[in-house]
VMD Tcl script that draws the C-alpha trace (Angstrom):
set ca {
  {-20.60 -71.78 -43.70}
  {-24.08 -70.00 -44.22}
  {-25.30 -72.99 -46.44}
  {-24.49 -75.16 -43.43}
  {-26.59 -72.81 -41.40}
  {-29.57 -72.92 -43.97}
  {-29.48 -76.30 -44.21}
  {-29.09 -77.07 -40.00}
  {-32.21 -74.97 -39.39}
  {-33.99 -76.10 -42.70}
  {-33.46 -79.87 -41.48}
  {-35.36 -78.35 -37.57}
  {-37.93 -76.65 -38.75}
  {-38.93 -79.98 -41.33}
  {-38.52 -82.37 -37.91}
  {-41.04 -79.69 -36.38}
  {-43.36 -79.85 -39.45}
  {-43.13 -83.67 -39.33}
  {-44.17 -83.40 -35.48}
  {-47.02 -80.99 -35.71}
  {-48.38 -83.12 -39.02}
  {-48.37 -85.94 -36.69}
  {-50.18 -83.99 -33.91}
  {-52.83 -82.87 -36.90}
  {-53.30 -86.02 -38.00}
  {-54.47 -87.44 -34.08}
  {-56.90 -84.01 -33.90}
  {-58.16 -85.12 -37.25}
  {-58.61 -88.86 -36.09}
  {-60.45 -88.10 -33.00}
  {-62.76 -85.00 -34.73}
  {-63.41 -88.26 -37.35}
  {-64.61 -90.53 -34.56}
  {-66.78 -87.93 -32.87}
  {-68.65 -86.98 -36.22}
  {-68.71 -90.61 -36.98}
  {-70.00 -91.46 -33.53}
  {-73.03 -88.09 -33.93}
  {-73.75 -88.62 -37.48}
  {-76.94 -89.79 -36.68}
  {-77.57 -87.93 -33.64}
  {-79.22 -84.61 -34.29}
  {-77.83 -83.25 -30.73}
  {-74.34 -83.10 -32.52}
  {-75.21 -79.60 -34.20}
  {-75.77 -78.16 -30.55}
  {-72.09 -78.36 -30.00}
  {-70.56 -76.93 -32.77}
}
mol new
graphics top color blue
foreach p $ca { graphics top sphere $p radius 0.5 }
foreach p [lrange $ca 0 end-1] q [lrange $ca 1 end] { graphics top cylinder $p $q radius 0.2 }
display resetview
């Protein structure tokens, strides 16, 4: 019964991990695009 447990929580927190990866993954596409976008603008180190 416990291994069921383990393996019942194990399998949510993965689907969270999975979830918040994906959420990373469009904050890391859209910081991308903005540095992209500023790379040649010298004004870009005024908002970091």
């Amino acid at each position: 019964m416990d291994n069921k447990v383990s393996v019942e929580k194990l399998d949510m927190e993965v689907k969270h991990l999975k979830s918040e990866v994906e959420n990373m993954k469009v904050i890391l596409r859209g910081l991308l695009q903005v540095v992209m976008e500023n790379e040649e603008d010298e004004d870009y180190y005024e908002y970091t």
